[in-house]
MITI-518292 format. One record per residue: residue in three letters; y, z, x of N, C-alpha, C in turn. Coordinates in nm, 2 decimals. Atoms other than C-alpha are relative to their C-alpha. Example, Ala and Ser with C-alpha at 12.3 -4.5 7.8 and 13.67 -1.06 7.14 Angstrom:
2
R kolpa   n.py   n.pz   n.px  ca.py  ca.pz  ca.px   c.py   c.pz   c.px
R   ALA  -0.12   0.00   0.09  -0.45   0.78   1.23   0.12   0.00   0.09
R   SER  -0.11   0.00  -0.09  -0.11   0.71   1.37   0.11   0.08  -0.08
//
This chain:
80
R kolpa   n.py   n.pz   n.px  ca.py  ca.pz  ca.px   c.py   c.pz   c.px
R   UNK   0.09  -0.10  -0.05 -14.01  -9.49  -5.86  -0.08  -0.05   0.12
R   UNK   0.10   0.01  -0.14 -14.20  -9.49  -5.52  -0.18   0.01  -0.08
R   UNK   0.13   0.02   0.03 -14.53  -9.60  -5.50  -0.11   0.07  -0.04
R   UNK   0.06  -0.19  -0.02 -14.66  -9.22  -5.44   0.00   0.02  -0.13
R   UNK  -0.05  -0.07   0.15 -14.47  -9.09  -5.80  -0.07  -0.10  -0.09
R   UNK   0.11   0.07   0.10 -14.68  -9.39  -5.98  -0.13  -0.02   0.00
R   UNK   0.12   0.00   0.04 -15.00  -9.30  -5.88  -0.01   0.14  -0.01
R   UNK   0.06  -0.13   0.05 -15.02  -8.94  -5.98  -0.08   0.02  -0.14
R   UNK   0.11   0.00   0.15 -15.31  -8.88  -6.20   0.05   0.06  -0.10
R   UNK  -0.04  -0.05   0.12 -15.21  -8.85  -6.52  -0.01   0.16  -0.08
R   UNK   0.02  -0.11  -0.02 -15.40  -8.57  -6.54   0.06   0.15   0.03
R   UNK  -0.08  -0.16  -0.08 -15.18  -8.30  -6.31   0.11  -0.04  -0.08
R   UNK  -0.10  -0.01   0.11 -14.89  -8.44  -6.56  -0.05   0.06  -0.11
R   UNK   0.06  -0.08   0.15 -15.09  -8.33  -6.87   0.01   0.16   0.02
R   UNK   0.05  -0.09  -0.07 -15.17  -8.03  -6.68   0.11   0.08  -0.01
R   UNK  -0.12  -0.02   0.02 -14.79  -7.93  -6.65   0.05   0.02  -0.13
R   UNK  -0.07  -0.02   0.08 -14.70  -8.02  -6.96  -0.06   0.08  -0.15
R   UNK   0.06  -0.14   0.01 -14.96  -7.76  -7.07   0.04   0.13  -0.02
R   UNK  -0.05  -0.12  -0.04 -14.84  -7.52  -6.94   0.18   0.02  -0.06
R   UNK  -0.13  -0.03   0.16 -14.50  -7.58  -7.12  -0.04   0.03  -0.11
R   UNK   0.02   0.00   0.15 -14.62  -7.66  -7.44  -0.07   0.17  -0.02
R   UNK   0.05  -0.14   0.05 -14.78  -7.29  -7.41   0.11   0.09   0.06
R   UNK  -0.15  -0.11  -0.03 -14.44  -7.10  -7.27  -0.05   0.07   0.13
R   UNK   0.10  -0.09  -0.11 -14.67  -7.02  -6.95   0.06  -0.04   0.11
R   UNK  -0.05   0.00  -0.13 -14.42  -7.00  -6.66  -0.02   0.01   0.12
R   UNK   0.10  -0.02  -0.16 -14.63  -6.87  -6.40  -0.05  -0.09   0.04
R   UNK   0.04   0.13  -0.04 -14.83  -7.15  -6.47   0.07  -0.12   0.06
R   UNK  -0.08   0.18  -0.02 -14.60  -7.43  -6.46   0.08   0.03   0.16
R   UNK  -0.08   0.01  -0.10 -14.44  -7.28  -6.15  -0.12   0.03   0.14
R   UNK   0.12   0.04  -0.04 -14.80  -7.26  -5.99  -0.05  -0.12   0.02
R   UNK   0.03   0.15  -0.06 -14.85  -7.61  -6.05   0.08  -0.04   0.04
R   UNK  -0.14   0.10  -0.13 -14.52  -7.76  -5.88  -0.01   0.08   0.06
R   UNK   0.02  -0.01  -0.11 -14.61  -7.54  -5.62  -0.10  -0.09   0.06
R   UNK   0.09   0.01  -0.09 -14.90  -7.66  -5.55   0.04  -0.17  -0.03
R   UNK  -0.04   0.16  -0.04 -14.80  -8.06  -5.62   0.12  -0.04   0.11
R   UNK  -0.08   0.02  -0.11 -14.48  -8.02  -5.37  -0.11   0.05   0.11
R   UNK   0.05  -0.02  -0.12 -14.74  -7.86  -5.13  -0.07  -0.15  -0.01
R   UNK   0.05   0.08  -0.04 -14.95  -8.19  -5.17   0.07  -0.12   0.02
R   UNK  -0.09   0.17   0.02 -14.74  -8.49  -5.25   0.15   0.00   0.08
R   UNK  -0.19  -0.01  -0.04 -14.36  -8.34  -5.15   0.13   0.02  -0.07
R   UNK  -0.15  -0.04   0.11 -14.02  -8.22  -5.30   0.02  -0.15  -0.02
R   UNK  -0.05   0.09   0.07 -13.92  -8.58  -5.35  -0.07  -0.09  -0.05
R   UNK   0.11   0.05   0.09 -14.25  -8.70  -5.49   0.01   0.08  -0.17
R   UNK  -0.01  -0.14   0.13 -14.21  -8.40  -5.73   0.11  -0.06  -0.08
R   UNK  -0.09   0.07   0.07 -13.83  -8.53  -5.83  -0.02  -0.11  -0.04
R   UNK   0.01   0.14   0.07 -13.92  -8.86  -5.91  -0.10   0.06  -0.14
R   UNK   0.13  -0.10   0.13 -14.24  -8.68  -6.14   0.08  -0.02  -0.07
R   UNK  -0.09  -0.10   0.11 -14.02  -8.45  -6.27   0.11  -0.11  -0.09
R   UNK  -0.11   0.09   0.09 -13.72  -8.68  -6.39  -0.05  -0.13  -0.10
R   UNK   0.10   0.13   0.09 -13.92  -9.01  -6.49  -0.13   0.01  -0.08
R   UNK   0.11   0.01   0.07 -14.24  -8.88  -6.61  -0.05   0.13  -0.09
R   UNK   0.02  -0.14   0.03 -14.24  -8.51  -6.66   0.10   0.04  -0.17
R   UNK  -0.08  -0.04   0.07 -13.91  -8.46  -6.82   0.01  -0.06  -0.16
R   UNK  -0.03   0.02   0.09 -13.86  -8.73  -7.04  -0.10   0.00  -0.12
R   UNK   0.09  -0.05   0.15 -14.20  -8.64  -7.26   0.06   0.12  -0.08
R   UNK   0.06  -0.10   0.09 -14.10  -8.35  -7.38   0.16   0.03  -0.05
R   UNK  -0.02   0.00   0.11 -13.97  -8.26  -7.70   0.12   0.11   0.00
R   UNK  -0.12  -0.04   0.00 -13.61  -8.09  -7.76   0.02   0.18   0.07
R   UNK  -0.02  -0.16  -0.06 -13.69  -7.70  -7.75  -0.11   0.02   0.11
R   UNK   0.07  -0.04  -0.15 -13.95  -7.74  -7.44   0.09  -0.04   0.06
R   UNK  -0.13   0.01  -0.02 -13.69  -7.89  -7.30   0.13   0.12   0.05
R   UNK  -0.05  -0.14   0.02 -13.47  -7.62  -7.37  -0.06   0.14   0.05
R   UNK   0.11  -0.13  -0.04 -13.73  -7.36  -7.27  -0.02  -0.02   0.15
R   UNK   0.04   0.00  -0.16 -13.81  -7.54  -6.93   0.15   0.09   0.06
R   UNK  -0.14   0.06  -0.08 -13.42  -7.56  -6.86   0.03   0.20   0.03
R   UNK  -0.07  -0.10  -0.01 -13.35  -7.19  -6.96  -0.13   0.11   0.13
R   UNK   0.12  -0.02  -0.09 -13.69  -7.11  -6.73   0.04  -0.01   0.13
R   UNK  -0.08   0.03  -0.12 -13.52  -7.23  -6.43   0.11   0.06   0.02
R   UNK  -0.12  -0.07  -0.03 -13.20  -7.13  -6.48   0.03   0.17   0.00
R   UNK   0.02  -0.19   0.05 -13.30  -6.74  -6.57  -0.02   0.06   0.08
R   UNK   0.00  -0.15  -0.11 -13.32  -6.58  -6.22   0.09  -0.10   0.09
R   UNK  -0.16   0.02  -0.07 -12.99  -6.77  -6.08   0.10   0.00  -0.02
R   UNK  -0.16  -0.01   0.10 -12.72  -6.74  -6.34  -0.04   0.11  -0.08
R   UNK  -0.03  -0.13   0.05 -12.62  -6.39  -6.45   0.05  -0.01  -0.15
R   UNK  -0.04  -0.01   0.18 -12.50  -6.48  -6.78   0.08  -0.20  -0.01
R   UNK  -0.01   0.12   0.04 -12.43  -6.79  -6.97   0.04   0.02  -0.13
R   UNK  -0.18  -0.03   0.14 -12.11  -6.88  -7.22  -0.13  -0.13  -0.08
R   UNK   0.03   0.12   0.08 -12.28  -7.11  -7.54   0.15  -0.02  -0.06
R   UNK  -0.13   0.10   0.04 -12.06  -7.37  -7.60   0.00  -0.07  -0.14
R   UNK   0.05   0.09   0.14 -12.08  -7.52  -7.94   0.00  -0.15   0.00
//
């Protein structure tokens, strides 16, 4: 991780994963606007993948993924 992606206050991570842990979309997509406006899209990927993602717990997870994916894919086959 870049030097940038390991000093983000722990804080704006909590803050995020807040806003998962309460199913609050707007929010969460409120704050990674406003952290790519400050820090940058590849400050934000590093976050995201190394520090964001791997906290959280199977069906947030699951919830971010289908959160993102739900206004660009028109339908989706479950696979077993």
């Amino acid at each position: 991780m870049s030097e940038t992606a390991i000093q983000i206050p722990v804080t704006t991570v909590i803050a995020m994963l807040v806003s998962i842990a309460e199913r609050n979309w707007q929010q969460f997509k409120s704050l990674e606007f406003n952290f790519v406006e400050q820090y940058g899209v590849d400050v934000w990927e590093e976050v995201f993948n190394f520090r964001l993602k791997p906290a959280l717990d199977k069906e947030s997870d699951k919830w971010l993924l289908m959160q993102k994916c739900s206004t660009g894919i028109k339908s989706v086959k479950q696979i077993a």
